[in-house]
C-alpha positions in Angstrom: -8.0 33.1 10.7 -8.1 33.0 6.8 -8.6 29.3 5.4 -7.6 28.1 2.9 -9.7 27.2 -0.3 -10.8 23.8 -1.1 -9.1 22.1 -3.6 -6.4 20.1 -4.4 -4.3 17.9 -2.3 -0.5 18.8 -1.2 0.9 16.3 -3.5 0.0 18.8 -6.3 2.0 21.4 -6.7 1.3 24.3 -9.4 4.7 23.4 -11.2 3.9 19.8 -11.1 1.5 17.7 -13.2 0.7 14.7 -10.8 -0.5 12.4 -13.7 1.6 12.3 -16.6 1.4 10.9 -20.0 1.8 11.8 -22.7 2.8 15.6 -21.9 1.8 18.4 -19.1 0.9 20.6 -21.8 -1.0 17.8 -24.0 -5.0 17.4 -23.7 -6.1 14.7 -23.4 -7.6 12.4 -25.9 -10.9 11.6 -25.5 -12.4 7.9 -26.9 -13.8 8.5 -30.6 -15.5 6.5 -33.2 -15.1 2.5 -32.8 -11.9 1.3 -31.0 -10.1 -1.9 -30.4 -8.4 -3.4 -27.8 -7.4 -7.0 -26.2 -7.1 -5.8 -22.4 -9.1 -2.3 -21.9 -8.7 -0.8 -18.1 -11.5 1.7 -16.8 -10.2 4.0 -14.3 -6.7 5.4 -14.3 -6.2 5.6 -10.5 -3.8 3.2 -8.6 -6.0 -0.2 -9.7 -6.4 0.5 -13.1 -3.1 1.4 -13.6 -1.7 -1.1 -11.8 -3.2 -3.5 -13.7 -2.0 -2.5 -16.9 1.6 -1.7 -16.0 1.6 -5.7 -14.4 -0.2 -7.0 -17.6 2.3 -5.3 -20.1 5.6 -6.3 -17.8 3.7 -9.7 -18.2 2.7 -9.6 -21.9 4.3 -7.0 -23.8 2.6 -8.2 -27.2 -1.2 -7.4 -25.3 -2.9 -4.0 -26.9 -3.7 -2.2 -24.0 -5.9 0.8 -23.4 -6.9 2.7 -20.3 -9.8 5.2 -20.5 -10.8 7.5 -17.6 -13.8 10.1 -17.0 -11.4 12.8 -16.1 -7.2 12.1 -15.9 -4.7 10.1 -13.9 -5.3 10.2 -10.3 -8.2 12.5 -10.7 -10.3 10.3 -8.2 -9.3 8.9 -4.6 -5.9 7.8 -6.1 -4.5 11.1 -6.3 -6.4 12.7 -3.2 -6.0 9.5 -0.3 -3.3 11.0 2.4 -0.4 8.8 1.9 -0.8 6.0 4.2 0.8 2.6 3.5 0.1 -0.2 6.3 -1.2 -3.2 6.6 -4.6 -4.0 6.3 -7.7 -4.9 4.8 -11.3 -5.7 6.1 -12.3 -6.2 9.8 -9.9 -6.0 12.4 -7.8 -8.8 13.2 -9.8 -10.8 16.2 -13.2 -10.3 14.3 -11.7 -11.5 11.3 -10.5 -14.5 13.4 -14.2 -15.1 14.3 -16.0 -14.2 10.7 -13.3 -16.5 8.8 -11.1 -18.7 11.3 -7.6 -18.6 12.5 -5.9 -19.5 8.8 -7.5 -17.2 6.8 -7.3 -14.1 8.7 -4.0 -14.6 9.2 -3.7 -15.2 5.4 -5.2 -11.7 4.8 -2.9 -10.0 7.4 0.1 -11.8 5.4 -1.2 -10.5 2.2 -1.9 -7.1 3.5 1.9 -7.4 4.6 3.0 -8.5 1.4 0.9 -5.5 -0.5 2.5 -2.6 1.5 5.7 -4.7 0.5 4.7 -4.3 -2.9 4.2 -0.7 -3.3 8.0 0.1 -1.7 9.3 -2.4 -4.2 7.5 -0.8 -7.2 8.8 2.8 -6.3 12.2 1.6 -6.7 11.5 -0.7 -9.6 9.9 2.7 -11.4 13.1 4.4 -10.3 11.2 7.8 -8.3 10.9 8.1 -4.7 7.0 8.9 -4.7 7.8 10.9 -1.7 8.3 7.8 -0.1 9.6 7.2 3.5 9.4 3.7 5.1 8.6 3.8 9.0 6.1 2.9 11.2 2.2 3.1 11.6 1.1 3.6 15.1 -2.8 2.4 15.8 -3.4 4.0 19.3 -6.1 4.9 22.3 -6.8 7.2 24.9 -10.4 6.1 25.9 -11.5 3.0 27.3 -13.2 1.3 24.8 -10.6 1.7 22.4 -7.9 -0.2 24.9 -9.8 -3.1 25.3 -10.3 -3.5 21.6 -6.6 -3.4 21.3 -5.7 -5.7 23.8 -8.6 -8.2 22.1 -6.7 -7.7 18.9 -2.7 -7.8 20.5 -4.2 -11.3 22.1 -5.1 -12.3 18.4 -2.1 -11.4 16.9 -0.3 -13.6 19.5 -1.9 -16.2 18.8 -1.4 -16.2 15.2 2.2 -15.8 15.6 2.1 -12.5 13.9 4.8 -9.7 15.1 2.6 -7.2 16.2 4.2 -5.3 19.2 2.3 -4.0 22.2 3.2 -0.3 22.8 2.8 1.5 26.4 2.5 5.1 27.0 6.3 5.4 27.4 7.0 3.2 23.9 4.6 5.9 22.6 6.0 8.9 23.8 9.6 7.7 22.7 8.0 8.3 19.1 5.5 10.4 19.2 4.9 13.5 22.0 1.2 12.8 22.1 -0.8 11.6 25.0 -2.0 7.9 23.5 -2.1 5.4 26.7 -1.7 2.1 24.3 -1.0 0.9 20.7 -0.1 -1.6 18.3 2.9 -1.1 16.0 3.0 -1.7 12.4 6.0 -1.7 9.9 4.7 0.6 7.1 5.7 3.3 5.1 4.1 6.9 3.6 4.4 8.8 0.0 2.7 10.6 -2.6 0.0 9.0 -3.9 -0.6 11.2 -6.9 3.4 11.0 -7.8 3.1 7.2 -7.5 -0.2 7.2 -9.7 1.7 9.9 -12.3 4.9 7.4 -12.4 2.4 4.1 -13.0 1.1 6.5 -16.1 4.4 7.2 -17.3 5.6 3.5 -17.2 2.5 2.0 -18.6 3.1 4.8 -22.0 6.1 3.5 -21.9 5.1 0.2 -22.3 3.0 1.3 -25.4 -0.2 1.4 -23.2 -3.1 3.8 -24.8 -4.5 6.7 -22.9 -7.5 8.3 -23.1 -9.3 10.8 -20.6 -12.3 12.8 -20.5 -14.1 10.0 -21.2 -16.5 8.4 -18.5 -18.0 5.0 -19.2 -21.8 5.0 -20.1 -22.6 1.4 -20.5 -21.4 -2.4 -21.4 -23.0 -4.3 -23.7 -21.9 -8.1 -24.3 -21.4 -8.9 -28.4 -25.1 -10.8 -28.6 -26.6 -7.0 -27.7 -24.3 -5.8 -30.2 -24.5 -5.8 -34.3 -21.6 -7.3 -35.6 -19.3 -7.9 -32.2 -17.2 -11.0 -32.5 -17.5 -13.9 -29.9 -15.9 -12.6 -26.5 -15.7 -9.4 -27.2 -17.7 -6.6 -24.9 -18.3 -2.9 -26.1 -17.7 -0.5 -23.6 -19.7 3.0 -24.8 -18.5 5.8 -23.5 -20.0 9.6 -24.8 -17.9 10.4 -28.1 -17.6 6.6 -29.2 -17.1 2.7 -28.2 -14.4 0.4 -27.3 -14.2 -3.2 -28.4 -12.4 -5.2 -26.1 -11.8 -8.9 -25.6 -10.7 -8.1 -22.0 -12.0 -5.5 -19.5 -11.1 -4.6 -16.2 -13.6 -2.1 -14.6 -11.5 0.1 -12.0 -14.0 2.0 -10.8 -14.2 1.9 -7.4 -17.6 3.6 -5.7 -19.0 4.3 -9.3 -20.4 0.6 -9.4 -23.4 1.4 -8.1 -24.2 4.2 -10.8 -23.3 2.1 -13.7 -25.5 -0.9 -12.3 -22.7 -3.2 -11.9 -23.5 -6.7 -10.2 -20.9 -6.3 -7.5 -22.9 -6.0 -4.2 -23.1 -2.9 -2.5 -20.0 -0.3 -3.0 -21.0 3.0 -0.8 -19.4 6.2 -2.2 -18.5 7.7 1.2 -16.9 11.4 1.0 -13.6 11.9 3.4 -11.5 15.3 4.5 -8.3 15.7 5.2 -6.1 18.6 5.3 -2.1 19.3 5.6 -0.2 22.1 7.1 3.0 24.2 5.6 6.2 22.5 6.3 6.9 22.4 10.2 9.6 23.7 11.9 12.3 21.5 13.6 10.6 21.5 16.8 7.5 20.1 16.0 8.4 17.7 13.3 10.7 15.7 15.8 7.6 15.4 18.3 5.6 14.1 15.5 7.4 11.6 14.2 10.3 13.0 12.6 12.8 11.2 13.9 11.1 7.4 13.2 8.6 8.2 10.7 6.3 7.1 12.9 2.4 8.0 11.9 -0.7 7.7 14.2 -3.9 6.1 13.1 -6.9 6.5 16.2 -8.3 2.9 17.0 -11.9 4.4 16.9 -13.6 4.8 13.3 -13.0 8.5 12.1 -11.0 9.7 14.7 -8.0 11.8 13.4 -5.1 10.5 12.2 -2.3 12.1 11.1 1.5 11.8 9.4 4.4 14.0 8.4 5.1 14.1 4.8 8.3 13.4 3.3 8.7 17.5 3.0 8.0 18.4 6.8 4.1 18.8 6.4 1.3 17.4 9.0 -1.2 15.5 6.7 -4.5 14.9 9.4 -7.3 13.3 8.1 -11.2 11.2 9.6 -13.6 13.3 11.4 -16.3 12.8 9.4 -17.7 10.6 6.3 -20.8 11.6 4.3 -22.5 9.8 1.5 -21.2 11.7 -1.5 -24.3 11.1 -4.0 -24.4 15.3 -4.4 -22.4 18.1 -3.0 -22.1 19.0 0.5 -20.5 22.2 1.0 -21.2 23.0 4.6 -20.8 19.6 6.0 -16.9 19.8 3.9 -16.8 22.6 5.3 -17.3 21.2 9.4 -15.1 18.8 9.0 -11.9 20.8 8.0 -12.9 22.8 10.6 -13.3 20.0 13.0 -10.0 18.3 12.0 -8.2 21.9 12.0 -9.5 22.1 15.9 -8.2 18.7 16.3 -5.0 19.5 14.8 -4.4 22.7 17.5 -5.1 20.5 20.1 -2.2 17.7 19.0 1.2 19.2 20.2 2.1 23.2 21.5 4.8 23.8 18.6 1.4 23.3 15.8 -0.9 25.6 18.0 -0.5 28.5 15.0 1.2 27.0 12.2 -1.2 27.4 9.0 -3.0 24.9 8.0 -2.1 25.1 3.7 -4.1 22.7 2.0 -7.8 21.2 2.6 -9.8 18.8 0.3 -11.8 15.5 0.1 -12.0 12.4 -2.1 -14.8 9.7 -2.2 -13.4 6.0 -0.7 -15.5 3.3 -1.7 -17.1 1.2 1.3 -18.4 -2.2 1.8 -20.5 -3.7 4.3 -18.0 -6.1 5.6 -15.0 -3.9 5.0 -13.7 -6.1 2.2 -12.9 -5.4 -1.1 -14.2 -6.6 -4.3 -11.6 -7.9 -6.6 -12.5 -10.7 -9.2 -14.7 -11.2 -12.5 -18.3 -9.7 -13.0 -20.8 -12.9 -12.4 -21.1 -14.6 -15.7 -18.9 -12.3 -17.2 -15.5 -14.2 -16.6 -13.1 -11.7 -19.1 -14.8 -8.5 -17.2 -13.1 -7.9 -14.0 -14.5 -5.4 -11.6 -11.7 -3.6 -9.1 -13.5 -1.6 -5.9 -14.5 -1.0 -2.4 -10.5 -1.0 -0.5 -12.8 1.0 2.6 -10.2 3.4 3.1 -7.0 1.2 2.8 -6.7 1.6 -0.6 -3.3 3.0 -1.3 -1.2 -0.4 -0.8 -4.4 -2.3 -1.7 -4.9 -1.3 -5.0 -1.7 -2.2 -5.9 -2.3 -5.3 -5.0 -5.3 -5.7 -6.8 -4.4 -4.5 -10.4 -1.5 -7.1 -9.9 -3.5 -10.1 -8.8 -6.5 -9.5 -12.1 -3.2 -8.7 -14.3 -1.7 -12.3 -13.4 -5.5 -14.0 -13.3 -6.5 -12.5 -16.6 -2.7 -13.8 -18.0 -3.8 -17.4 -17.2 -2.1 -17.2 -13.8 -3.0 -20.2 -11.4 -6.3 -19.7 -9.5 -4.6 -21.4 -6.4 -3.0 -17.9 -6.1 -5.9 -16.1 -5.4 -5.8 -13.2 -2.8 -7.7 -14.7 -0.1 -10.6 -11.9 -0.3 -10.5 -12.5 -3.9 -14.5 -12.2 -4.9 -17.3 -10.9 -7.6 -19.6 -9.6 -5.0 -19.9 -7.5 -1.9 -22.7 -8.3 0.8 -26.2 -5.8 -0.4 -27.2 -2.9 1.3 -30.6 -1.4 1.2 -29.7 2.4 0.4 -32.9 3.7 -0.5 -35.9 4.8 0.8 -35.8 5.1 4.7 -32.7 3.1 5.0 -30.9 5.8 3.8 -31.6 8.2 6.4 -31.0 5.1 9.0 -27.5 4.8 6.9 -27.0 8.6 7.5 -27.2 7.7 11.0 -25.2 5.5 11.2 -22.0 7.5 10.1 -23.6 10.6 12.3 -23.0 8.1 15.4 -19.9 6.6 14.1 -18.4 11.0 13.8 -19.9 11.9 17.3 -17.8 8.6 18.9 -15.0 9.9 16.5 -15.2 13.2 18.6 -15.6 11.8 22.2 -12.7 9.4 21.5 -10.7 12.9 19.8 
């Protein structure tokens, strides 16, 4: 069978830029000479942008500028697969043990209230996104996966969280796959790379400054710098330097190669890959009817979702460090998830498989994010490390640092709100015991497939 080259996602169509401003045909402009700015934003995926469309809707008088290595939605932004649920860090009954009863289920609310978000948003930016509200389906065949759903239904229930407990049958009534138990979750799916284009379009509307092709170097604070003004950080970037009283560093897995002081953020490389549009048949047994999407409960087992033009997006299988190129292992695990996909219903057994490509997720090591000012560095913010749950998350976070940098009330904080992840030794021999680690995480991804 002929496969199909790597590449770009299915959200970007040849007649279709995904990213926007200021035209399709436009180059962009790349940071020259000495700039000014009050707030500037590095990284133009979901975060960065985010944060400056919330900050001009706040403060329309603010100068704003967003700089980013490549374009809008270049990075994971534009290249995640479109899922939009609820949650962020450890599952619900360890995050009952690690934090207590009130927070945990103050991070599921918020998690709740960030998938909420992103469906209002679409609307508010008056595009569809390729958005389709529904459901999100976290499901197991294999032992050990039922028992740490039941631990986590038994959580739920005693948090008073609506969570519901599906059987086999619930299951099949959405989905004609062979899962034995699940746990339901109202969510919703789009286009990540249309959503990340529309933020772009808003935020030039709002009189926000782009500028691409321009990856950060360095940060200096103004006592490194010749004649800065108190409270103002240089950002250098290759062709010049931004001077900015504000910064908000959107930069997700690149902390570690700029030497940020945010804990350890692991660039991990995912897969995914999406079909052509299916036919009647087998989008109704896979979640046509209730926009229904299945998420494995084991780490890195497929997942999968129909996108709002009749394709099957599957992603998980395998994550690799991405510190250099890694062409065969890509290469494995689109072939591994295309196995996968043959294997999921009888109407998909031949249907071509259109699209494959990858994206690097940023990972911490308690499956938390990093959202809050660099230490000592209150006007720098630092945005990172969603592990995987990004989409709605991001969101979230360019809103909160948008309000908290406009003098909003520190009572308000997001409840994982933080300047530093836990450290992880990745040099040296605990690198190959990290490789490990995600090699025995992808062969219980496969036994549990």
């Amino acid at each position: 069978m002929r496969h199909p080259p790597a590449g770009e996602p299915c959200w970007a169509p040849a007649d279709r830029d995904p990213a926007g401003p200021p035209a399709a045909d436009a180059p962009p402009q790349r940071v020259r000479g000495v700039l000014t700015a009050d707030v500037t934003v590095v990284g133009a995926g979901l975060a960065g942008l985010a944060t400056a469309y919330y900050l001009a809707d706040r403060n329309p008088s603010l100068d704003i500028l967003v700089a980013d290595a490549e374009r809008p939605a270049a990075g994971a932004s534009g290249r995640g697969t479109g899922l939009l649920g609820p949650r962020v860090g450890p599952v619900i009954d360890k995050a009952v043990r690690l934090y207590g009863p009130s927070t945990a289920r103050r991070m599921y609310l918020a998690s709740v209230g960030a998938v909420e978000r992103v469906v209002e948003l679409c609307a508010h930016l008056g595009t569809p996104c390729g958005l389709r509200t529904g459901e999100q389906l976290v499901a197991s065949r294999a032992a050990p996966g039922l028992v740490a759903l039941s631990r986590q239904a038994e959580s739920y229930r005693s948090l008073g969280l609506d969570v519901p407990v599906l059987s086999a049958v619930g299951i099949h009534n959405r989905l004609d796959v062979p899962y034995h138990a699940g746990l339901l979750y109202r969510s919703a799916t789009l286009d990540p790379a249309a959503l990340s284009g529309a933020l772009a379009r808003a935020c030039a509307a709002k009189g926000v400054r782009f500028f691409g092709n321009s990856p950060l170097l360095g940060i200096r604070s103004s006592a490194a710098a010749a004649g800065g003004g108190k409270g103002t950080t240089h950002l250098v970037f290759p062709g010049g330097t931004v001077r900015t009283r504000k910064a908000v560093l959107a930069v997700n897995a690149a902390a570690g190669s700029l030497g940020l002081p945010v804990g350890t953020v692991l660039p991990l490389r995912v897969h995914a890959i999406a079909t052509a549009p299916l036919a009647t048949e087998a989008r109704e047994a896979l979640g046509g009817r209730t926009g229904c999407a299945l998420i494995d409960a084991h780490p890195l087992a497929p997942y999968f979702r129909l996108s709002h033009d009749g394709r099957l997006v599957m992603g998980g299988g395998r994550a690799v460090l991405a510190t250099a190129p890694d062409r065969a292992g890509s290469t494995g695990a689109w072939g591994w998830l295309e196995e996968r996909l043959r294997l999921l219903h009888p109407s998909v057994s031949e249907v071509q498989v259109s699209h494959r490509w990858s994206g690097t997720i940023g990972m911490t090591g308690d499956g938390l994010p990093v959202v809050g000012p660099l230490p000592g560095s209150p006007d720098v913010w630092y945005i990172g490390g969603c592990c995987g749950h990004g989409l709605a998350m991001s969101v979230a976070h360019g809103a909160h640092a948008a309000a908290m940098l406009d003098g909003g009330d520190a009572a308000h904080q997001l409840p994982w709100h933080r300047s530093q992840a836990p450290r992880i030794p990745v040099r040296g021999p605990a690198k190959a015991l990290l490789r490990a680690h995600l090699r025995m995480l992808e062969r219980g991804a496969r036994r549990a497939a």
